[in-house]
Each structure stands twice: as C-alpha cells, then as structure tokens.
TIRO-940862 format. One line per 8 residues: number of its first residue (from 1); their letters; for each residue x, y, z of N, C-alpha, C, O. Coordinates in Angstrom, 2 decimals, padded with zeros to 5 digits. Atoms other than C-alpha are relative to their C-alpha. Layout:
BEGIN
NUM	A	X Y Z X Y Z X Y Z X Y Z | ... .
***
This chain:
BEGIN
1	XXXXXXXX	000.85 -001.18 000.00 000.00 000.00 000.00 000.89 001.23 000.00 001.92 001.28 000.67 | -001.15 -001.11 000.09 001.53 003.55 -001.02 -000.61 001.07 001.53 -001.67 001.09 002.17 | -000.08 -000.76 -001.13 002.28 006.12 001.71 -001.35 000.74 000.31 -001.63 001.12 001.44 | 000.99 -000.92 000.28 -001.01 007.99 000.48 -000.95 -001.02 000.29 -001.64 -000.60 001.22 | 000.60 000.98 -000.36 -002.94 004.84 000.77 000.01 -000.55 001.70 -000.85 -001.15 002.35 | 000.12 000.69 -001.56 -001.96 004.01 004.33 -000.76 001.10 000.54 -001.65 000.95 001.38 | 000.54 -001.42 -001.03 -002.90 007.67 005.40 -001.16 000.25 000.62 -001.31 001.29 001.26 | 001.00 -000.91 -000.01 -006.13 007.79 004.00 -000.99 -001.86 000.84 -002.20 -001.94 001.01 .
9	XXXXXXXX	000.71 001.00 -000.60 -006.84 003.82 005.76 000.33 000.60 001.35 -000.55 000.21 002.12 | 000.06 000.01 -001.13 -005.58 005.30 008.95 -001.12 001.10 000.40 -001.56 001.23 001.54 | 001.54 -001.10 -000.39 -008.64 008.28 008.58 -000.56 -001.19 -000.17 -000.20 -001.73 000.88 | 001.32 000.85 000.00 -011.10 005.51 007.90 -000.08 -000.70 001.12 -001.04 -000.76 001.90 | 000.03 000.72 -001.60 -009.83 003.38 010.71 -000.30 000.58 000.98 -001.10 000.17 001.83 | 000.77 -000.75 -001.18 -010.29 005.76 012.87 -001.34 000.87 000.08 -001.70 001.50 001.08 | 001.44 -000.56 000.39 -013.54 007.12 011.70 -000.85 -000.83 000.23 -001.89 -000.51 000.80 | 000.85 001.58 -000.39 -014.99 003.41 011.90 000.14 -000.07 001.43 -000.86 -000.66 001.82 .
17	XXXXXXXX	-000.53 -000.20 -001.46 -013.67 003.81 015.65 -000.96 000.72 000.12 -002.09 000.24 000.08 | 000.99 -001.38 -000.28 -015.44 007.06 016.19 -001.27 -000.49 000.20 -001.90 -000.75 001.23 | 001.19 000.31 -000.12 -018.25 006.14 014.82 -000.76 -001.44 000.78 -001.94 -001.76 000.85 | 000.44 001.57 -000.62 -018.60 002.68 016.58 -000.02 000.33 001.59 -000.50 -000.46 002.42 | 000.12 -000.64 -001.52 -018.32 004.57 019.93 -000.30 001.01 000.18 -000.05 001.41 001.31 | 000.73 -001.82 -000.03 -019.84 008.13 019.44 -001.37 -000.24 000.40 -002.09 -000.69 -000.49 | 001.33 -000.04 -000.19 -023.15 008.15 021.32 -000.51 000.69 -001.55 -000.07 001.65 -002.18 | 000.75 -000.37 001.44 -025.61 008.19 018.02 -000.89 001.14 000.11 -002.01 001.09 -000.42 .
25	XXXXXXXX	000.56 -001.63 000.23 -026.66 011.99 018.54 001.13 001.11 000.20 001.19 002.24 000.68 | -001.30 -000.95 000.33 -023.22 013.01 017.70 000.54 -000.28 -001.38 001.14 -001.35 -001.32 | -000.57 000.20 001.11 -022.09 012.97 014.18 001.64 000.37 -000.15 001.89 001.57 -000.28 | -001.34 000.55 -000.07 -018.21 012.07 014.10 000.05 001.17 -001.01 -000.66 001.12 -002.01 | -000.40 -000.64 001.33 -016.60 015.37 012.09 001.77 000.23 -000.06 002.58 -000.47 000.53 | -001.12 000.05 000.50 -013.55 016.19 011.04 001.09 000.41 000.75 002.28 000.14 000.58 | -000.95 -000.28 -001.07 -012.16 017.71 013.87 000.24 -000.88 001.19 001.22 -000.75 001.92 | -000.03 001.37 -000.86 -012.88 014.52 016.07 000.70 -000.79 -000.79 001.30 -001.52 000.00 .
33	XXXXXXXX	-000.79 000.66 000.87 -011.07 012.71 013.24 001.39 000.36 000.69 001.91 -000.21 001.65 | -001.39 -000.15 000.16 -007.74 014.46 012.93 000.06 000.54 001.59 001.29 000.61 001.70 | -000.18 000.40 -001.30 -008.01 015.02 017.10 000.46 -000.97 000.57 001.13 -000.96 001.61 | -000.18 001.53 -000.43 -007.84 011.21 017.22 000.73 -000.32 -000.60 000.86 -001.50 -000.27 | -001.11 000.63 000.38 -004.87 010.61 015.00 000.88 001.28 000.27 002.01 000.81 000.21 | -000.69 -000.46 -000.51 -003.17 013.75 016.05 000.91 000.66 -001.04 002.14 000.58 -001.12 | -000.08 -000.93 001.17 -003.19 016.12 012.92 -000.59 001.14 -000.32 -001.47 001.50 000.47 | 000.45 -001.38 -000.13 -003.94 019.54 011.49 -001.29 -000.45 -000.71 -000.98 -001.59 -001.03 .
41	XXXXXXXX	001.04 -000.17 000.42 -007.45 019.45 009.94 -000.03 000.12 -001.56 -000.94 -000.32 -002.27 | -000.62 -000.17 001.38 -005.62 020.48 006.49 000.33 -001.09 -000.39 000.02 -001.28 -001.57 | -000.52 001.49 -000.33 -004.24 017.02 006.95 -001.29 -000.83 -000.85 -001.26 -001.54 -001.86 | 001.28 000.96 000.27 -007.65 015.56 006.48 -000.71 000.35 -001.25 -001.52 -000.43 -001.75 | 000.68 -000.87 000.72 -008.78 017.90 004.01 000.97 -000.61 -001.42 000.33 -000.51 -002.46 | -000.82 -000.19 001.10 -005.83 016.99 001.34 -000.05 -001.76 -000.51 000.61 -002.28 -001.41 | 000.13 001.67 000.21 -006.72 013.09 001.26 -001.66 -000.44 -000.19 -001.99 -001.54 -000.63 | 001.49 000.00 000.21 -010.90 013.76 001.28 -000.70 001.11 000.30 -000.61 001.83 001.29 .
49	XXXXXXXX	000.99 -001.33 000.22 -013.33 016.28 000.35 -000.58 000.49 000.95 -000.49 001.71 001.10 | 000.63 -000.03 -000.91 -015.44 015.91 003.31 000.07 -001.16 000.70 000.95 -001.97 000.41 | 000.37 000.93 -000.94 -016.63 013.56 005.97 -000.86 -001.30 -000.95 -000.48 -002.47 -000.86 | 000.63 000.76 001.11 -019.16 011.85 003.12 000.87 -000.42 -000.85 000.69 -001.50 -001.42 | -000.61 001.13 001.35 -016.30 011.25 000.62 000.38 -000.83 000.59 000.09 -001.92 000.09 | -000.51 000.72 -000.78 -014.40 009.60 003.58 -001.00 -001.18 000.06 -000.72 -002.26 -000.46 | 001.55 001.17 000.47 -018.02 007.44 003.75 000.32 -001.08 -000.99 000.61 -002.28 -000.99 | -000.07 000.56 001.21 -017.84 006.77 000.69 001.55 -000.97 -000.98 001.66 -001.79 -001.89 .
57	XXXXXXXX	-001.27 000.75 -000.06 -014.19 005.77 000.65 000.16 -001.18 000.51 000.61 -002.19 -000.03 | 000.32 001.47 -001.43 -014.61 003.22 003.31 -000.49 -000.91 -001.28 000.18 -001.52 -002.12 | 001.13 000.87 000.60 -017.39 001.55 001.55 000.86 -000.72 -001.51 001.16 -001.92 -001.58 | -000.75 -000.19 001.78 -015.57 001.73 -002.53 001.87 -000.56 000.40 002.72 -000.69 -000.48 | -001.87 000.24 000.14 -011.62 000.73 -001.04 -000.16 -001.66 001.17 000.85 -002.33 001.38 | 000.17 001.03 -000.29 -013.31 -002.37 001.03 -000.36 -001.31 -000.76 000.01 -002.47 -000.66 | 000.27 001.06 000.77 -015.07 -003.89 -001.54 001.22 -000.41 -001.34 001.45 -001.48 -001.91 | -001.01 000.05 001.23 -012.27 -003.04 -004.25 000.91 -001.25 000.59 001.58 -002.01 -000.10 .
65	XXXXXXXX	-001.24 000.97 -000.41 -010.23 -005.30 -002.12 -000.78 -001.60 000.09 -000.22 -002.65 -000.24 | 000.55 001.30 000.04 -012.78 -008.10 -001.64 -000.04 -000.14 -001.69 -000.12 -001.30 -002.09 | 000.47 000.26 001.67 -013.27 -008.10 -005.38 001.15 -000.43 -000.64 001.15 -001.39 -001.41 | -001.30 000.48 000.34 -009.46 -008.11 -005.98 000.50 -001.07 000.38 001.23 -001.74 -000.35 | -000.61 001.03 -000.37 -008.62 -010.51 -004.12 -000.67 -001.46 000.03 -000.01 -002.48 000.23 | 001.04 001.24 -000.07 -011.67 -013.22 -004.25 -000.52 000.20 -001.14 -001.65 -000.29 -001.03 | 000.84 000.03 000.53 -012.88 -012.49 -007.30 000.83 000.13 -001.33 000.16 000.32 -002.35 | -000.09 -000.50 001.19 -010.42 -011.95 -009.98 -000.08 -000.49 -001.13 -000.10 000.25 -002.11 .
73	XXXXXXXX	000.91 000.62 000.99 -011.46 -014.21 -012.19 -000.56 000.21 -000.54 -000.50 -000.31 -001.65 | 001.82 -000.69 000.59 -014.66 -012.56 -013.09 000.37 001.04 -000.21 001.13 001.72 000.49 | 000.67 -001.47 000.48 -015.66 -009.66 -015.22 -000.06 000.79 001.30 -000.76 000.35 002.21 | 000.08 -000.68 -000.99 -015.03 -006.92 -012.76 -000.89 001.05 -000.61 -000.70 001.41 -001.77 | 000.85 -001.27 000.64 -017.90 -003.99 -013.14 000.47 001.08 000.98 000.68 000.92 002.18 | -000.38 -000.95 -000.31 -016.90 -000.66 -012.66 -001.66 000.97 000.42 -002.83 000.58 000.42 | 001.71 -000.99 000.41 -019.68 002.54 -012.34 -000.05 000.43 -001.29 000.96 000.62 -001.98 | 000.24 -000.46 001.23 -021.23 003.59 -015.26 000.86 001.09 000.32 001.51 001.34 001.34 .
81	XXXXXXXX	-001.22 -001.39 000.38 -019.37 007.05 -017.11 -000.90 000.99 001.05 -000.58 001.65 002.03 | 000.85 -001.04 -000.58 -022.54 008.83 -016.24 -000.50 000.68 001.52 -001.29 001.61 001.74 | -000.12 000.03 -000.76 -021.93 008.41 -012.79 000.73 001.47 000.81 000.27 002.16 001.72 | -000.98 -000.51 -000.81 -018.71 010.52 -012.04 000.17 -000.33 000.93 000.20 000.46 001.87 | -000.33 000.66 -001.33 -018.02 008.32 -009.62 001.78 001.15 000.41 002.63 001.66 -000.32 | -001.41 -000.17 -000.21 -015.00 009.58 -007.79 001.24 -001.23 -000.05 002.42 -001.07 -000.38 | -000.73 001.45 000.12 -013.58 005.87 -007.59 -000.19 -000.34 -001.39 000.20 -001.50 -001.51 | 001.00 000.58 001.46 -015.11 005.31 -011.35 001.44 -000.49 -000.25 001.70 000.44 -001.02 .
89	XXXXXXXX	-000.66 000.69 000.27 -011.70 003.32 -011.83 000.29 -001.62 000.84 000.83 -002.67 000.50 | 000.25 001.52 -000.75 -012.31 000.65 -009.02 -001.41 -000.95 000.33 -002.52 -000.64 000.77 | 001.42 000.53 000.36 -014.64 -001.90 -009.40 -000.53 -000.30 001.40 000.09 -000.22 002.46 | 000.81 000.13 -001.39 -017.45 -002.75 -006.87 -000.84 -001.20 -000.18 -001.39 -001.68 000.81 | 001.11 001.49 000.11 -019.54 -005.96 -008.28 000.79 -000.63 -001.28 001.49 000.06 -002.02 | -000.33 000.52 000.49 -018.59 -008.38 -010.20 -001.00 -001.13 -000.74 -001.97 -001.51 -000.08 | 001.30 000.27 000.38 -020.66 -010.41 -012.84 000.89 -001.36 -000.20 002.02 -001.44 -000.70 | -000.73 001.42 000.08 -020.06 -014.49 -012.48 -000.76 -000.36 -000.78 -001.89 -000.58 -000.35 .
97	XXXXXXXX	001.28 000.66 001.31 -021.88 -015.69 -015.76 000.08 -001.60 000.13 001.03 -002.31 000.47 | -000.65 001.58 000.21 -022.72 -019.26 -016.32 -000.24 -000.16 -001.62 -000.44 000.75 -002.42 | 000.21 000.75 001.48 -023.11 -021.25 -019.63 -001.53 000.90 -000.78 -001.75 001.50 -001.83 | 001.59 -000.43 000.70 -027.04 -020.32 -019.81 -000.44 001.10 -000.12 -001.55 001.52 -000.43 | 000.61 -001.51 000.45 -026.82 -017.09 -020.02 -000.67 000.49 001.69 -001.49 001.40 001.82 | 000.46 -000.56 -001.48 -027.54 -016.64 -015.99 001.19 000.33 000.71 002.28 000.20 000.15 | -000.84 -000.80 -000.83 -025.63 -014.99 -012.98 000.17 -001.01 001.25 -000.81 -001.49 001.82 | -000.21 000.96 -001.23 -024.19 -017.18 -010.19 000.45 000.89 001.38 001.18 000.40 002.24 .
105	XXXXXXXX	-000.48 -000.71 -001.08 -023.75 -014.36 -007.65 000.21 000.14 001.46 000.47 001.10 002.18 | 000.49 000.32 -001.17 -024.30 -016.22 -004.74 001.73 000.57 000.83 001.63 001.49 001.64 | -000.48 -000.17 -000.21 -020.39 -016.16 -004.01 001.06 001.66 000.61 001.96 001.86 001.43 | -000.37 -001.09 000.12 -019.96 -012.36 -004.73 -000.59 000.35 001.15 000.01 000.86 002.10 | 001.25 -000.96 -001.39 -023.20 -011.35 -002.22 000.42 -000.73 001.56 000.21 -000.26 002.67 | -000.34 000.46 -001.45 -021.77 -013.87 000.42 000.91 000.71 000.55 000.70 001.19 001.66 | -001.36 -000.72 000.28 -018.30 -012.24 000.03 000.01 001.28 000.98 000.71 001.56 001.96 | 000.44 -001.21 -000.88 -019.94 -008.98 001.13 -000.65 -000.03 000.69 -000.36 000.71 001.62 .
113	XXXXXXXX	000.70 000.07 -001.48 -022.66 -009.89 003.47 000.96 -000.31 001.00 000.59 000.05 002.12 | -000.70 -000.01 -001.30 -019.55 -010.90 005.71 000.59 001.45 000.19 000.90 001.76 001.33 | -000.93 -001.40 -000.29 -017.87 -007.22 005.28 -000.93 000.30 000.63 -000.61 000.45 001.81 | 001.18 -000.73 -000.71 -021.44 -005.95 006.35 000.15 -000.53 001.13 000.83 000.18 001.87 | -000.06 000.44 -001.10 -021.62 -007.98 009.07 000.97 000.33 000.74 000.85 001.18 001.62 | -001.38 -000.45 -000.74 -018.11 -007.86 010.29 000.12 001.68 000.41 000.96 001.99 001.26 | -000.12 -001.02 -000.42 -018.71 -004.13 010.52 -001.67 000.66 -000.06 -002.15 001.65 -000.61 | 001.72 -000.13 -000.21 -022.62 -004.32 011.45 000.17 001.72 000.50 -000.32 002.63 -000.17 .
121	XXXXXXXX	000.09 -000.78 -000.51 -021.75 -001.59 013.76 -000.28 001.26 -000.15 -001.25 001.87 000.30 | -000.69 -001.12 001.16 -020.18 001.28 011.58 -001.57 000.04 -001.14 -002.37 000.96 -001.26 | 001.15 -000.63 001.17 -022.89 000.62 008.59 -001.24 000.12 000.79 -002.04 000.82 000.17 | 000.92 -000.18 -000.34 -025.67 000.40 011.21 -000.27 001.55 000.25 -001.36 002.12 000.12 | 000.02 -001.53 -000.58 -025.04 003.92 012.33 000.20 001.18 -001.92 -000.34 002.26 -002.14 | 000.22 -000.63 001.01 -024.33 005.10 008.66 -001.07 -000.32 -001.14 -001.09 000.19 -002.26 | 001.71 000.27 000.28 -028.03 003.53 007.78 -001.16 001.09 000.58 -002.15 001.46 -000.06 | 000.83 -000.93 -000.22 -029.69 005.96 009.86 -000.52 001.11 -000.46 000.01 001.84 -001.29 .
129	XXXXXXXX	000.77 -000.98 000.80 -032.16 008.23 009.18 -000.44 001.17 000.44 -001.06 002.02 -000.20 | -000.10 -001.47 -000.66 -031.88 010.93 012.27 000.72 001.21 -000.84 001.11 001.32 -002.00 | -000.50 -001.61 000.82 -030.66 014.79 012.02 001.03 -000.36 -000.09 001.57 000.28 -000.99 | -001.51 000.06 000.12 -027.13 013.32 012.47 000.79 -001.35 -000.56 001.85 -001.96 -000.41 | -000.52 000.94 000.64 -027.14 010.98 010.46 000.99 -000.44 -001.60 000.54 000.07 -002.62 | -000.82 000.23 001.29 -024.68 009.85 007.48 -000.41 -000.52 -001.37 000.12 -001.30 -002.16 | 000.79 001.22 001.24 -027.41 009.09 004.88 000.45 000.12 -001.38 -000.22 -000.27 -002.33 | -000.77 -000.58 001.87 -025.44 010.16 001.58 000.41 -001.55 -000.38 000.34 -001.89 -001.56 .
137	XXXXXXXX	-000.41 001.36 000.43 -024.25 006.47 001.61 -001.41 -001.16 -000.47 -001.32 -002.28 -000.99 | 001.06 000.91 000.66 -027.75 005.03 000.82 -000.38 000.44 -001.31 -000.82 -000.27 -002.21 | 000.56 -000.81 001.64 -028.50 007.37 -002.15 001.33 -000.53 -000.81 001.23 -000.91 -001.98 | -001.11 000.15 000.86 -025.02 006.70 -003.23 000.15 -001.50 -000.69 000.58 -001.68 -001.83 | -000.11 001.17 000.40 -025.22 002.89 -003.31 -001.16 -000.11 -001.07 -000.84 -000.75 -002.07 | 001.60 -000.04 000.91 -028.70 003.10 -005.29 000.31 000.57 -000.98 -000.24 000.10 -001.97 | -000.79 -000.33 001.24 -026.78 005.04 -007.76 000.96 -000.24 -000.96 001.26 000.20 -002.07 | -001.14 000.88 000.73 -024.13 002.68 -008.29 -000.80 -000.83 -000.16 -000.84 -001.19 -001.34 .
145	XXXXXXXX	000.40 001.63 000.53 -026.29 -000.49 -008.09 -000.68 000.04 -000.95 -000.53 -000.70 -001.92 | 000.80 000.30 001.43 -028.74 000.21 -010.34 -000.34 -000.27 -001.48 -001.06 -000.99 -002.17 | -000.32 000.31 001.58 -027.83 000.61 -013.52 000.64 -001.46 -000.30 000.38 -002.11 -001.32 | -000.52 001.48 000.40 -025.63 -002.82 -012.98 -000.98 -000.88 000.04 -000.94 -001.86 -000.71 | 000.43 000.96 -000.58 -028.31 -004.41 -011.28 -001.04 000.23 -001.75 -001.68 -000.79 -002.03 | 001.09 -000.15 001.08 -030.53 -003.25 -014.80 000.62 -001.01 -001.26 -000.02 -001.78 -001.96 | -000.86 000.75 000.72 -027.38 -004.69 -016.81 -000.16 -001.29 000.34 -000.69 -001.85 -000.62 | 000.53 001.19 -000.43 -027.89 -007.95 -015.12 -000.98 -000.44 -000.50 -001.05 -001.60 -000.88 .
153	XXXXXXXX	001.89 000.55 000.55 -031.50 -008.29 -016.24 -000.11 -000.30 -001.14 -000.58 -001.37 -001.54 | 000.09 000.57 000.88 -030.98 -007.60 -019.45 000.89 -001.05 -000.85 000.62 -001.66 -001.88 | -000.56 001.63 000.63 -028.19 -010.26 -020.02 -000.51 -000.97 000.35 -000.55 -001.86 -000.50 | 000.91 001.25 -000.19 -030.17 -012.77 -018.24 -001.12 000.25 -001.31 -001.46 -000.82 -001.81 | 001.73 000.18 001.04 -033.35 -012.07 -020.92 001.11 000.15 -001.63 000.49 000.32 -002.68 | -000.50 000.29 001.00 -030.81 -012.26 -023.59 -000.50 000.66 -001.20 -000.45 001.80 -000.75 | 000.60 -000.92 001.35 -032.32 -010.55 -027.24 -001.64 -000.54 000.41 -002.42 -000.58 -000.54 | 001.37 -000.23 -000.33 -035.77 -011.19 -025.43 -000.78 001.18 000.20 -000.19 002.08 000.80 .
161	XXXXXXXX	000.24 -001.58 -000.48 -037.94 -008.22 -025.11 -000.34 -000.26 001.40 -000.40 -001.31 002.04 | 000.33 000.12 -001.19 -038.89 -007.06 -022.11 -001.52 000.92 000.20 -001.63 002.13 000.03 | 001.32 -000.49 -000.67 -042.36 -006.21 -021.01 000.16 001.53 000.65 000.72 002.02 001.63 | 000.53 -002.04 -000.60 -043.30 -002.33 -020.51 -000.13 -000.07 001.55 000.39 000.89 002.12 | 000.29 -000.37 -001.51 -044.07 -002.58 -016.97 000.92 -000.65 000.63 000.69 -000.63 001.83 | -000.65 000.56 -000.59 -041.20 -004.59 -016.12 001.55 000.50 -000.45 002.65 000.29 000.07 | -001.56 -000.70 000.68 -038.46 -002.72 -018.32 000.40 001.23 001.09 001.07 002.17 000.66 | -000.55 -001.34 -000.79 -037.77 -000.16 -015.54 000.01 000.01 001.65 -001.03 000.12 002.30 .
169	XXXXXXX	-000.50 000.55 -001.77 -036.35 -000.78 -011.71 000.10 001.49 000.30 000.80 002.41 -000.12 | 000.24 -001.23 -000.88 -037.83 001.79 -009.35 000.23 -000.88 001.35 000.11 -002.06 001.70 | -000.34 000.46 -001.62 -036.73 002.08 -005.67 -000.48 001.15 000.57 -000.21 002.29 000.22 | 001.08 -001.07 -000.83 -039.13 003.90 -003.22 001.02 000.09 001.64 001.32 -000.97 002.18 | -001.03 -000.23 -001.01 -036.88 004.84 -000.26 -001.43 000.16 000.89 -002.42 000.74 000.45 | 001.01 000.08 -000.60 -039.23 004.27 002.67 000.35 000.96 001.44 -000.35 001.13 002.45 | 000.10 -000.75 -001.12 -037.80 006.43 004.93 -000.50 001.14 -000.10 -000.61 001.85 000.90 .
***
C-alpha cells in the first residue's frame, strides 16, 4: 500500500472507531477525526473532500479489495461514465456468468454480506435516518447499483424483449 494509501486507511480506521463509539446523537466530524490521530485538519482535508467522501471511501476501497482478491477471475464492473463516480476506476460488483446465459452471484453477495456484518456496527449507524445521520451512503449505493443491477436483467433475458411494466427498476426509499 503507497504512503497515500496508508494515510487515508488510517482516517477511515479511525472514523470506523469514532463512529462505533460516538453516542448516536453526535455525528463524528472532522475535527474529532484528525483530534484522534493527532493532525492539522488540512491534513484531512488533502486526502478527502469531506466527511461523506471519507463514507464513501470506506465503503468503494473495502469492496475493491474483496473483489481483488476473491474475485479476480470474473468480469469486474466498474460505475457507469454517467456516474462521475470519484472511484469510477475501481470496481465494486462483479458479474459471475454461467453457460445459460444466468448470474451465479451467490459467491460475490456472500463475500460482502460478511464485510457488512463484520462491521454491522459502523454501517448500522451510517443507515440511519436521524438529524445526524450519514445518509449520503444510501443514495449513493442506489446510484451505483442500479444501472448494474438493470445490466444484469438484461443479459439474463438475452435478445428477449422485455415487457413495458417490467423494463424499468424503481426504488421507493421508505424512509
């Protein structure tokens, strides 16, 4: 890992800290960050935009690594262009095809239900839906998955059409 790479795992590590012990009517910012590793604030500022890209870092430099390392085998999917992802060079899902023209993704979704789990804590608190809460990471994933998860569909249905009322994946956010 380069020098710039360790820096910006030792903000996340300690942000996953924070947040895994910050009574949940305190939102972990940037000055509780670089307080807790024992830096100027500029520090934090020259490795991530905000507190949300840091989010969003976490999330996009965990899976890049489960994907790299368990998965390279497989078609790695990136984000669409139309995205601007800030990561839009590291992939986040991966598509395991079989023979019939279907998706065997059981391995990929297990892969990551253990990262979730293993850090229930951290995404439980950046699931919430209070005033201090970190919700930029649910809109953000819904923006990456979808379009793949639409790509998926239509390689499973192969040069089949697809039915008008079924050609278009809506997500009703229920909070």
């Amino acid at each position: 890992m380069s020098v710039k790479g360790a820096r910006r795992q030792e903000f996340a590590d300690t942000f996953m800290h924070l947040v895994t012990e910050t009574p949940c009517n305190h939102r972990v910012s940037v000055v509780d960050i670089t307080n807790a590793i024992g830096c100027e604030r500029k520090t934090f500022y020259y490795y991530f935009e905000n507190v949300d890209n840091l989010v969003i870092w976490i999330f996009r430099s965990a899976f890049k690594k489960i994907i790299e390392t368990q998965f390279a085998e497989y078609p790695q999917v990136k984000p669409h262009p139309e995205l601007q992802d800030p990561y839009d060079d590291w992939p986040f899902y991966v598509r395991i095809e079989t023979e019939d023209r279907f998706l065997a993704q059981g391995p990929y979704f297990k892969a990551i239900t253990y990262h979730w789990v293993d850090n229930r804590v951290y995404y439980a608190n950046m699931f919430r839906t209070d005033a201090n809460s970190y919700n930029n990471l649910f809109e953000y994933l819904v923006n990456l998955y979808v379009p793949t998860i639409k790509d998926d569909i239509l390689f499973m249905l192969g040069n089949r059409p697809t039915p008008p009322r079924t050609s278009s994946i809506s997500l009703r956010s229920t909070m």
